[in-house]
C-alpha positions in Angstrom: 140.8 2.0 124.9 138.1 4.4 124.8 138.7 8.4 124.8 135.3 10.5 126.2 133.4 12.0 124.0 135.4 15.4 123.2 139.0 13.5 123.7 139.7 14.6 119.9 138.4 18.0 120.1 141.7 19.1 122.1 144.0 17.8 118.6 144.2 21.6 117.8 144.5 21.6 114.1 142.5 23.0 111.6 142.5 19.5 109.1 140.2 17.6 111.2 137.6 15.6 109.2 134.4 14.7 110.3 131.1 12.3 109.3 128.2 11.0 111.2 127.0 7.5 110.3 123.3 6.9 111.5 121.3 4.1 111.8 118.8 3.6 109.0 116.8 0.3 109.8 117.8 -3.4 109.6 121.7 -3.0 108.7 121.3 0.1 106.8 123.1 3.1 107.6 123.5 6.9 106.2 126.6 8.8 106.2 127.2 12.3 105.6 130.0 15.0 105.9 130.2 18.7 106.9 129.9 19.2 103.6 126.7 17.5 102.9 127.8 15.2 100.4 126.2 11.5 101.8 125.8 7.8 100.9 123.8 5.0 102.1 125.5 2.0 103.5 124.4 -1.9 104.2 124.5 -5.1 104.3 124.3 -7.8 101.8 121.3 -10.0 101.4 120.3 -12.0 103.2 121.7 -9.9 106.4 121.0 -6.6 105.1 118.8 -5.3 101.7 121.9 -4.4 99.5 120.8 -1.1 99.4 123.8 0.5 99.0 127.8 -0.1 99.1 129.2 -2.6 102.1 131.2 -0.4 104.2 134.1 -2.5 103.5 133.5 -2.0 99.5 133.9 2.1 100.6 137.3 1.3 101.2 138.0 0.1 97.7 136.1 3.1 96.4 138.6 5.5 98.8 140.9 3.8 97.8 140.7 4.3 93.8 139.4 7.5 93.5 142.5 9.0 96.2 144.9 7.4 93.4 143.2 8.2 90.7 143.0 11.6 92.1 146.6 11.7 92.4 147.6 10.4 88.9 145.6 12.1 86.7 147.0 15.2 88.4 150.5 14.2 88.1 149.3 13.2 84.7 148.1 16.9 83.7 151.0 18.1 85.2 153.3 16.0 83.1 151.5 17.1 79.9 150.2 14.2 79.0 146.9 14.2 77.1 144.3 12.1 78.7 140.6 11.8 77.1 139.5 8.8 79.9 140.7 7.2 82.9 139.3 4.4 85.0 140.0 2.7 88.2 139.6 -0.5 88.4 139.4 -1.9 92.1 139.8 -5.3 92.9 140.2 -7.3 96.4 140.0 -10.9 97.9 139.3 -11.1 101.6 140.4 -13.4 103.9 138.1 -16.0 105.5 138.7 -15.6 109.5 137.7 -12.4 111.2 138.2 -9.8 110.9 137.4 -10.4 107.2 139.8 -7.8 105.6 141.0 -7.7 102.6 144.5 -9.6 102.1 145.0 -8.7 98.3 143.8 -5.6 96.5 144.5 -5.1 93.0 144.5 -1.8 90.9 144.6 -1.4 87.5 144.7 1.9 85.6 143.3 2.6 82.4 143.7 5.4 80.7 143.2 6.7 77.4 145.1 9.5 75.2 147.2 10.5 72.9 150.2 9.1 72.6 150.7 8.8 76.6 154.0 7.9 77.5 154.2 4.5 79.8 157.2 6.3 81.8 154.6 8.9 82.4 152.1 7.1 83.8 154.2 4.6 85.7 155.9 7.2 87.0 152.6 9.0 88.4 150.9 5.4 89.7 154.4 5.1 91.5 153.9 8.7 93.3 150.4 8.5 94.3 150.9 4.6 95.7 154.4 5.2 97.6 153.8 8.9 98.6 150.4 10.6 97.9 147.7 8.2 98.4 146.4 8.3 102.3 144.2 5.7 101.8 146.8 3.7 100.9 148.6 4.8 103.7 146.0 3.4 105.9 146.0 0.4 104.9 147.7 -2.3 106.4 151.5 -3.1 105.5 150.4 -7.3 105.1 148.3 -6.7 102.7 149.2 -7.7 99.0 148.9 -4.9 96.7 149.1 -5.4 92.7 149.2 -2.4 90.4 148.8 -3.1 86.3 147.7 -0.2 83.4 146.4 -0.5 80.0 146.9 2.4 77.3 144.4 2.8 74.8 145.5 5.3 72.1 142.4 7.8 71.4 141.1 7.5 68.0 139.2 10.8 68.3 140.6 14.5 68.4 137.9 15.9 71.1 
């Protein structure tokens, strides 16, 4: 079950990535990547301080800014004139342990001018079914629920 230390160095590809968590205290931990770019994780009160995200919230935060990524890219691409999008994450977990999440929903909200729902349901439907990898990684049983909102821009910025 466990590999030594180097078992992954041997993969041979160049798309490896890599971030070291360390213990901060109490339940806190920081994370960072080869980039730099870090984040502080813990524990709710009363078990931790709250000081930052649970690491189980992260995966709600990978996994609406990897769609929302993907959509507003497909978006661009499909000429459609966006002014503001938000993703809104949403999950339940389950009582027994492991306590994972058994029903996540997403919605998308975007605003433009005059953005066609065929567009956007068409991009949410690409990102979720073929360009998301974090929702790749998640597991098959778990209830996913999509939902959007267009708000027409009243402004010409």
């Amino acid at each position: 079950m466990f590999a030594s230390a180097g078992a992954l160095a041997g993969f041979g590809r160049n798309d490896l990535d890599t971030v070291r968590i360390r213990w901060n205290g109490g339940r806190r931990f920081a994370g960072w990547d080869e980039a730099g770019h870090g984040i502080v994780m813990d524990a709710a009160a009363p078990t931790g301080e709250g000081t930052g995200p649970r690491p189980l919230e992260l995966a709600l935060y990978a996994l609406g800014g990897c769609t929302g990524i993907d959509v507003i890219g497909i978006l661009k691409k499909q000429r459609q004139v966006v002014r503001d999008f938000e993703v809104i994450v949403t999950a339940e977990q389950r009582e027994e342990r492991p306590r994972r999440y058994e029903r996540v929903s997403i919605e998308y909200v975007v605003t433009g001018v005059s953005v066609k729902p065929s567009a956007l349901e068409r991009a949410i439907a690409l990102s979720e079914e073929k360009y998301c990898s974090v929702r790749a990684m998640l597991d098959p049983g778990i209830q996913l629920a999509s939902s959007y909102r267009i708000i027409e821009a009243t402004d010409e910025a």
